[in-house]
C-alpha positions as CSV (number, residue, x, y, z in Angstrom):
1,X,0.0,0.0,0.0
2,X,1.4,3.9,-0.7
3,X,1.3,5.9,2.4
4,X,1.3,9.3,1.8
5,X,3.1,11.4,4.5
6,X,1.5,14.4,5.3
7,X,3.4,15.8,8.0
8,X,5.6,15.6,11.2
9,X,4.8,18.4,13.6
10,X,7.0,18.4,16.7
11,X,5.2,20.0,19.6
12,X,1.1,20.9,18.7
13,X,-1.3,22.7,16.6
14,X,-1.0,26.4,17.0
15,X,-4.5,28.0,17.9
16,X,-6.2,24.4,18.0
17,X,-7.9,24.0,21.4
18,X,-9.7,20.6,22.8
19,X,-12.7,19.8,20.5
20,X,-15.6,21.6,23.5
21,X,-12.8,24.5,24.4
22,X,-16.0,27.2,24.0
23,X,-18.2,25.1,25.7
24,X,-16.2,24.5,29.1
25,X,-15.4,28.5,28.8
26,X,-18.9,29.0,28.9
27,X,-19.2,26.9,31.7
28,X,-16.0,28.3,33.8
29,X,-18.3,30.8,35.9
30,X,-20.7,27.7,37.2
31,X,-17.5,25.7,37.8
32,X,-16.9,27.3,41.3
33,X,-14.4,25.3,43.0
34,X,-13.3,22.8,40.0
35,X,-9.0,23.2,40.2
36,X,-7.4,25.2,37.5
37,X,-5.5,22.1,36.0
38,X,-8.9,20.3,35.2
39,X,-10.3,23.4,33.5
40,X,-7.0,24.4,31.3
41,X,-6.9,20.4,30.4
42,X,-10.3,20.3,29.1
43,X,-9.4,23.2,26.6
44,X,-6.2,21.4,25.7
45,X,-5.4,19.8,22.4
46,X,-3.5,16.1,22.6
47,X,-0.2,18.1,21.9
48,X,-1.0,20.7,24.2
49,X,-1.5,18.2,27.3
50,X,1.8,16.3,26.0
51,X,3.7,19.3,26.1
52,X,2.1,20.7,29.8
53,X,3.2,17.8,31.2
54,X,6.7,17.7,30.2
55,X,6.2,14.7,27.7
56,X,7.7,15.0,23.6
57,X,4.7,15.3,21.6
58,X,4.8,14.5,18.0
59,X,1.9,15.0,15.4
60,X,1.6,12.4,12.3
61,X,-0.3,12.5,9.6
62,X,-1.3,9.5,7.4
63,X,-3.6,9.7,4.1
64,X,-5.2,5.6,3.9
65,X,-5.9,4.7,0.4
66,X,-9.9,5.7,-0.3
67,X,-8.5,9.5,0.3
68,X,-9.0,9.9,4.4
69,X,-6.4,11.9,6.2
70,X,-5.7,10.8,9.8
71,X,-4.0,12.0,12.6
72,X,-1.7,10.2,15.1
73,X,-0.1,11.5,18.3
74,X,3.2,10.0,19.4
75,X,5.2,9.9,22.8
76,X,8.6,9.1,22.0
77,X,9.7,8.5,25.2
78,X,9.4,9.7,29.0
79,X,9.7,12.6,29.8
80,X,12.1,11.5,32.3
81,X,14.7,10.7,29.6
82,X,16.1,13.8,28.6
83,X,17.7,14.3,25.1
84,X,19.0,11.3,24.9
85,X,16.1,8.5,25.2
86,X,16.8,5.2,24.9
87,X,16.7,3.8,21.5
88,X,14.8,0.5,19.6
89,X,11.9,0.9,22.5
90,X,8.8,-2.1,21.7
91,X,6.0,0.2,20.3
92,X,2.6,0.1,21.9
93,X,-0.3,1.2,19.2
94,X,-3.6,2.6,21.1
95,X,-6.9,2.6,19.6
96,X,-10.1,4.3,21.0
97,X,-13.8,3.9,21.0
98,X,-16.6,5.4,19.3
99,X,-17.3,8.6,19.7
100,X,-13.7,9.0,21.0
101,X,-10.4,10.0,20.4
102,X,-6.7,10.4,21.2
103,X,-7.2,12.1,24.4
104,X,-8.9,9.1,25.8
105,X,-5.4,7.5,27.3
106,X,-4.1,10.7,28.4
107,X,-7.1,12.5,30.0
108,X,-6.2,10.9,34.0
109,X,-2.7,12.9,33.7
110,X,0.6,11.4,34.6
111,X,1.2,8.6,36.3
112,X,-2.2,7.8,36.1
113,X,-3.4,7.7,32.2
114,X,-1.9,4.4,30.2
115,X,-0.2,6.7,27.8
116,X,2.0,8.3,30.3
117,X,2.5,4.7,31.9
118,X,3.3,2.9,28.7
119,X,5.8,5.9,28.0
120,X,7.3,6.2,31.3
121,X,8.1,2.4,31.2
122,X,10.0,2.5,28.0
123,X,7.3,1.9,24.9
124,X,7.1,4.3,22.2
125,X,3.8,4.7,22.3
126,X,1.1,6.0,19.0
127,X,-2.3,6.8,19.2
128,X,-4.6,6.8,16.7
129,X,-7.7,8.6,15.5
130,X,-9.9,7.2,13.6
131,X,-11.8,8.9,10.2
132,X,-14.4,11.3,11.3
133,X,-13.4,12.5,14.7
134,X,-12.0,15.5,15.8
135,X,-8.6,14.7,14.9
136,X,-9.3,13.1,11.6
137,X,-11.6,15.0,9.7
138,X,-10.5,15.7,6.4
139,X,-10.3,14.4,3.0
140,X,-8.2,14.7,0.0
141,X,-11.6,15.2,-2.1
142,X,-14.7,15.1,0.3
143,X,-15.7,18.0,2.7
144,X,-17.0,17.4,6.3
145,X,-19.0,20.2,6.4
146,X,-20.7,20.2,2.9
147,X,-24.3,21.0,3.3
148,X,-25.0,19.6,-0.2
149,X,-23.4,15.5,0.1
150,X,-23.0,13.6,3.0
151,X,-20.0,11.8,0.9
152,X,-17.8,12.3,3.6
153,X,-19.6,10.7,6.4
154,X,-20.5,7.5,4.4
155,X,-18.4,4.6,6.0
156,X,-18.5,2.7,9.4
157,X,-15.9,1.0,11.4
158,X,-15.7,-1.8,8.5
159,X,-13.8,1.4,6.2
160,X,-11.8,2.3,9.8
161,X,-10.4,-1.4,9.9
162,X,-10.1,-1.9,6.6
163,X,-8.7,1.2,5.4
164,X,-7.4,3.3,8.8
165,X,-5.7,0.9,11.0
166,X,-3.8,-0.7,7.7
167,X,-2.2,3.1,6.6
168,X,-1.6,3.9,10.7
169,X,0.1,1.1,11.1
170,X,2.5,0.5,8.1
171,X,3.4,4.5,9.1
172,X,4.4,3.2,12.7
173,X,6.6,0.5,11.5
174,X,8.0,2.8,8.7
175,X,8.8,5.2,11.5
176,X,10.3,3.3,14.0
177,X,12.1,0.7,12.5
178,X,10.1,-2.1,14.1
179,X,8.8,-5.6,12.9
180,X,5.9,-5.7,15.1
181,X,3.7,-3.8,17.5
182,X,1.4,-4.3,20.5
183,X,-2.3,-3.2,19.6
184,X,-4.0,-1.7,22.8
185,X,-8.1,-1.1,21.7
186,X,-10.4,-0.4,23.6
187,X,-14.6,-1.1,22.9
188,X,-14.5,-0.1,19.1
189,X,-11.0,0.4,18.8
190,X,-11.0,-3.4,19.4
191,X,-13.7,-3.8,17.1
192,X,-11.6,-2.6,14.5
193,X,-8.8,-4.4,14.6
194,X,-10.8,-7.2,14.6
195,X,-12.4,-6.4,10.9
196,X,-8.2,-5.5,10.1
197,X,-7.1,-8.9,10.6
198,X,-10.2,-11.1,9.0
199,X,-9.8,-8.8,6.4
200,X,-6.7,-8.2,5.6
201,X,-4.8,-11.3,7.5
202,X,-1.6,-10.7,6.3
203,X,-1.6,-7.8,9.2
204,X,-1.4,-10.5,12.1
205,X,2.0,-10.8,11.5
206,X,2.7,-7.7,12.2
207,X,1.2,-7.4,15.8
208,X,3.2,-9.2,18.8
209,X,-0.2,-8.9,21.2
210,X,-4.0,-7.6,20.8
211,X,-5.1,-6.2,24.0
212,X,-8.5,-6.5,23.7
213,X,-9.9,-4.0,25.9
214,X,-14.0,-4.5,26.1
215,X,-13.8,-5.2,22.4
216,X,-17.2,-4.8,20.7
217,X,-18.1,-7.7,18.5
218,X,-20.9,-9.9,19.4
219,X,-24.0,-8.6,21.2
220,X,-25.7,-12.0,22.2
221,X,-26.1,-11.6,25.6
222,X,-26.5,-7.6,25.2
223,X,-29.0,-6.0,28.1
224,X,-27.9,-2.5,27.4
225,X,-31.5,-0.7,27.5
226,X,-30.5,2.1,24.7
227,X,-28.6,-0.7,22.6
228,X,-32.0,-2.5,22.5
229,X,-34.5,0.5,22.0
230,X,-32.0,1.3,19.2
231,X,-30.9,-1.6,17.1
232,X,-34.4,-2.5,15.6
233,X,-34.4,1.1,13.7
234,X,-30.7,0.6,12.4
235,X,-32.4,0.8,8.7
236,X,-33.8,4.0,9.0
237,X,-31.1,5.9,11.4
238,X,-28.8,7.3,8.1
239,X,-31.1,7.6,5.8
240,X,-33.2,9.6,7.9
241,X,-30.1,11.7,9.1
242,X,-28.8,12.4,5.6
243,X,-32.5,13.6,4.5
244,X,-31.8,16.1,7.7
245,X,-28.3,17.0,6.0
246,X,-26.8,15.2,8.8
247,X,-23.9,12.4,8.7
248,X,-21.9,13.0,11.4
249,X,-22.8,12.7,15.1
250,X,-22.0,14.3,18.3
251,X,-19.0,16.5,16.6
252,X,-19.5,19.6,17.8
253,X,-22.1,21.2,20.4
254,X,-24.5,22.6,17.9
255,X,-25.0,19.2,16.8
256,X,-25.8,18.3,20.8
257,X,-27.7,21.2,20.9
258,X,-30.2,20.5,17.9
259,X,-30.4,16.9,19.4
260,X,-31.3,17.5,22.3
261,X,-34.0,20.1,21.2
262,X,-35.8,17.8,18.3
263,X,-34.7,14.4,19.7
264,X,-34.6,14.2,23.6
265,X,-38.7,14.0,23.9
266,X,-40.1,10.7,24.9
267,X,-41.7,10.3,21.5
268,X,-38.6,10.0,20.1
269,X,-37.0,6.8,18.9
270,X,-33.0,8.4,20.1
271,X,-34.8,9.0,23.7
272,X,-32.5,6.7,25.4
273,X,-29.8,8.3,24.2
274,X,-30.4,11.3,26.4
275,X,-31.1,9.2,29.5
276,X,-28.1,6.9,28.8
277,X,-25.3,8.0,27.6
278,X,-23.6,10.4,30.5
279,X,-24.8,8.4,33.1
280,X,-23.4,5.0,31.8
281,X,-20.0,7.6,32.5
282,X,-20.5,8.7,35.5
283,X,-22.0,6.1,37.4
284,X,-18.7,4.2,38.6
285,X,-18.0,4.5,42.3
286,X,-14.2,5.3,41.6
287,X,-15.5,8.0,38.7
288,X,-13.7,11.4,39.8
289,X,-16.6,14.2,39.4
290,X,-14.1,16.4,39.8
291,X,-12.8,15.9,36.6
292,X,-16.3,15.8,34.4
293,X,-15.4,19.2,32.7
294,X,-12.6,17.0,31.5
295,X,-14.6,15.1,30.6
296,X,-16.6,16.9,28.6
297,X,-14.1,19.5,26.6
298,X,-12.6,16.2,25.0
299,X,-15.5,14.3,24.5
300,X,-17.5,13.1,22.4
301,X,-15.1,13.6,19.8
302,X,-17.7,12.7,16.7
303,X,-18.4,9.8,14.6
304,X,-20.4,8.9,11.8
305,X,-24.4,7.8,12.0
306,X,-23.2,4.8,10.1
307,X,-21.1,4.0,12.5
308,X,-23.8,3.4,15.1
309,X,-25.8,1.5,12.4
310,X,-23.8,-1.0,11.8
311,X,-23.4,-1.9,15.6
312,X,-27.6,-1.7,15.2
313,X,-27.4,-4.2,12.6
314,X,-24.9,-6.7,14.8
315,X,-27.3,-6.5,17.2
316,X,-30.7,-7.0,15.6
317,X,-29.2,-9.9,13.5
318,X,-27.2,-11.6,16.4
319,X,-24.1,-11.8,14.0
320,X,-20.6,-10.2,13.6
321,X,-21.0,-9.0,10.1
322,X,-20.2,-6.4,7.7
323,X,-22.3,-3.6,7.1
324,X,-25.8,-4.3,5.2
325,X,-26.5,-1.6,2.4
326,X,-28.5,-3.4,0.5
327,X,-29.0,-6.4,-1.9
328,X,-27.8,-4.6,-4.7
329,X,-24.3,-2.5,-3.0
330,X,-24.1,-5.8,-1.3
331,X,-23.5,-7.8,-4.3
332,X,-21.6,-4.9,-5.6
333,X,-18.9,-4.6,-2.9
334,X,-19.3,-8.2,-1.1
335,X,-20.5,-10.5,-4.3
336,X,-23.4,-11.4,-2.6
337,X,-27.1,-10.1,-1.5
338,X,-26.4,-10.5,2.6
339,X,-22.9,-8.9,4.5
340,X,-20.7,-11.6,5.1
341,X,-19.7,-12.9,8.8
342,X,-15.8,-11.6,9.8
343,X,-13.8,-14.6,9.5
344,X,-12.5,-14.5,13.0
345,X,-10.4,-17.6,12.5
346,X,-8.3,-16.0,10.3
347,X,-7.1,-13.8,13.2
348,X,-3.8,-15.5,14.5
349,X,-2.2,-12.4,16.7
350,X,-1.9,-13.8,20.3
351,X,-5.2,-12.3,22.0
352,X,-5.4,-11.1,25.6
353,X,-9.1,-9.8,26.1
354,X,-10.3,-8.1,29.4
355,X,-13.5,-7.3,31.0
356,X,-15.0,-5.9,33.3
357,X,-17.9,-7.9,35.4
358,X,-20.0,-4.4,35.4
359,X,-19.5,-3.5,32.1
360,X,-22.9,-2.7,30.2
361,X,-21.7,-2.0,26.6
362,X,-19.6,-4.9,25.8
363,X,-21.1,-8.0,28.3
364,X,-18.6,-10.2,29.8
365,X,-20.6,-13.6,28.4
366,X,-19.9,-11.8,24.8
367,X,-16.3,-11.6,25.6
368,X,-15.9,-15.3,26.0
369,X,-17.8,-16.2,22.9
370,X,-15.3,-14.1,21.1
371,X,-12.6,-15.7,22.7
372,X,-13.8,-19.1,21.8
373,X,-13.8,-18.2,17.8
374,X,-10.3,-16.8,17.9
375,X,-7.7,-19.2,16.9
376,X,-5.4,-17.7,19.6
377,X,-7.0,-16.0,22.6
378,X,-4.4,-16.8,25.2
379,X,-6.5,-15.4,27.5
380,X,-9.6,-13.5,29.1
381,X,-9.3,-11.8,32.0
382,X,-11.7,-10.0,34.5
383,X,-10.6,-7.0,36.7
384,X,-10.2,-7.6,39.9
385,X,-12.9,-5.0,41.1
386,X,-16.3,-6.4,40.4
387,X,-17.9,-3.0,39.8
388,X,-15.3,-2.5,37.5
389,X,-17.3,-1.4,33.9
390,X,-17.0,-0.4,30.7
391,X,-15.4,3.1,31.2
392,X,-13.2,2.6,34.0
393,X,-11.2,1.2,31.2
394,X,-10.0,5.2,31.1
395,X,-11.5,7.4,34.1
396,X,-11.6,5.1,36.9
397,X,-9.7,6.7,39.8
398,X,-8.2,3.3,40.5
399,X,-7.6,2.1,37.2
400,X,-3.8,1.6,37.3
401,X,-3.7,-0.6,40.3
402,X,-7.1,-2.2,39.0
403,X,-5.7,-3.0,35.2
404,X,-2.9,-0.9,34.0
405,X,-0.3,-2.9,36.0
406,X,-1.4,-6.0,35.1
407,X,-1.1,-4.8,31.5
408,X,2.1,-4.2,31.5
409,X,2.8,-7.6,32.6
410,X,0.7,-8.8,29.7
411,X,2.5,-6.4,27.3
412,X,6.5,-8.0,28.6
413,X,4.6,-11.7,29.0
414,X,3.7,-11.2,24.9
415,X,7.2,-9.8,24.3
416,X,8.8,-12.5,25.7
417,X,7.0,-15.0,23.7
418,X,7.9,-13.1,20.5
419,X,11.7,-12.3,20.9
């Protein structure tokens, strides 16, 4: 595959603020009593937190092959290293959810956030942001903000595994010299590299570990109250958006705004999502509320509708599948009426997968089924806490002693395998 290199920006973005900047400044005076580090963090950029915090930042850019140009963040090293870091570090690749981005791994500061722990204990460590989000929304042809085509928004997480994660990382191992990397992903962004490597198999030989972090894939044993309410109109959700002009979701606050004004009434079939979504957040015990307006400046990041959709479809028709146009584009781009099943067993990278008992998004019993039709799961593994769910993953006040640690050990257990 060509990758074309857009750029290498040491340091950030100048004038590029966190993707809610306005909207926590408009929030500062009712804020009384949140500390000054939480509110200047929830207007900072990626870069801008790396570079507050003493870390290298680097900004890459990526084009993947139908045109989408992609953003990656990259800590070098600790920022305990000085100038002269240690060279040939084991690379850690981290991918987030939907509605996500970048900022997910970092947002719990040092110390605290897996990308500042990964860093400080030697991994050169990438993150990724998929098409459509904040970081990653442009195109060599297509416009984001066209009020004429929705062209832009028209792909799901099938095009961001197939297309995103291949051009990310063949840039990684250009850049660094390495054979292989560990894939950290958590909820979608283990969705994804999923599709990557049933796909395109040739990629699991590029991976020493998958560290399967919630990863969405089957929703068999789903109970998730909006997920259910939801999934039965997958067929209408983007064509009815579209006819509204609208393709991408929760990008920017007067897309929440006009939501919430024509959609959070209980006639509406998107209800749940208004009595859902923030509290699935902040309902963990060990959930900082301090740190909300975090939170909130960073995400959600945006996504497509068709994104969504196609998680509708795995869950009304109970199967791990590519997305369903219709008869016709199906036999067009698959060569048959129906999206076919992922072939999981085509996915030979050594799979960790964890869970947590609580979790509501990704159920634990649909963690094990996956692990049963991988040819290579060498494990699953519950946290320790048993109110541990689906975002403590990032925000959880407890999360490094809860998961992070035994990460790493999973990250040098994996290594050691491979060298």
């Amino acid at each position: 595959m060509m990758l074309l290199i857009l750029f290498l920006c040491i340091g950030a973005v100048a004038g590029r603020r966190s993707p809610h900047a306005e909207y926590i400044e408009e929030l500062e005076q009712s804020l009384v009593g949140t500390p000054s580090d939480v509110l200047e963090d929830a207007k900072l950029d990626v870069p801008g937190l790396l570079i507050k915090y003493g870390y290298p930042s680097e900004i890459h850019s990526v084009e993947a092959e139908d045109g989408y140009i992609l953003e990656m963040h990259r800590i070098p090293h600790g920022r305990n290293e000085g100038s002269r870091p240690k060279q040939n570090r084991p690379v850690v690749f981290l991918m987030h959810g939907l509605l996500s981005s970048s900022a997910d791994f970092l947002l719990l500061g040092p110390s605290t956030a897996l990308g500042y722990i990964l860093s400080d204990a030697g991994y050169d460590v990438w993150l990724g942001n998929a098409r459509g989000n904040f970081y990653s929304r442009k195109h060599r042809r297509h416009n984001p903000d066209s009020l004429i085509t929705q062209r832009f928004w028209k792909f799901s997480w099938d095009e961001i595994g197939n297309y995103d994660l291949p051009a990310m990382i063949d840039y990684v191992l250009e850049a660094t010299g390495q054979q292989k990397v560990h894939y950290v992903g958590h909820s979608q962004g283990g969705t994804t590299f999923l599709v990557l490597n049933s796909l395109r198999p040739e990629y699991n030989e590029k991976f020493i570990s998958f560290q399967g972090l919630a990863p969405a894939s089957f929703f068999t044993y789903n109970e998730h109250s909006t997920f259910n309410a939801l999934a039965p109109y997958e067929n209408v959700l983007e064509s009815a958006a579209f006819a509204m002009g609208v393709g991408e979701i929760f990008g920017n606050r007067e897309f929440m705004t006009w939501f919430a004004t024509n959609h959070c009434i209980e006639d509406s079939i998107l209800f749940p999502l208004c009595t859902n979504t923030l509290p699935g957040i902040t309902s963990s015990e060990y959930f900082n509320s301090t740190l909300l307006p975090l939170i909130l400046g960073h995400t959600p990041a945006g996504a497509s509708i068709r994104q969504v959709a196609h998680y509708g479809q795995i869950i009304r028709f109970d199967a791990f599948r590519r997305y369903d146009h219709d008869p016709i584009r199906n036999l067009i781009n698959y060569g048959q009426l129906q999206p076919p099943n992922y072939d999981l067993s085509k996915i030979t990278v050594p799979a960790y997968l964890h869970y947590g008992l609580k979790d509501r998004q990704v159920d634990y019993r649909d963690l094990y089924l996956l692990a049963r039709k991988l040819p290579n799961t060498i494990g699953v593994y519950k946290v320790a806490r048993d109110s541990f769910n689906h975002f403590d993953f990032l925000w959880a006040s407890d999360v490094k002693e809860m998961f992070y640690d035994r990460l790493l050990e999973h990250l040098k257990l994996a290594e050691a395998q491979f060298l």
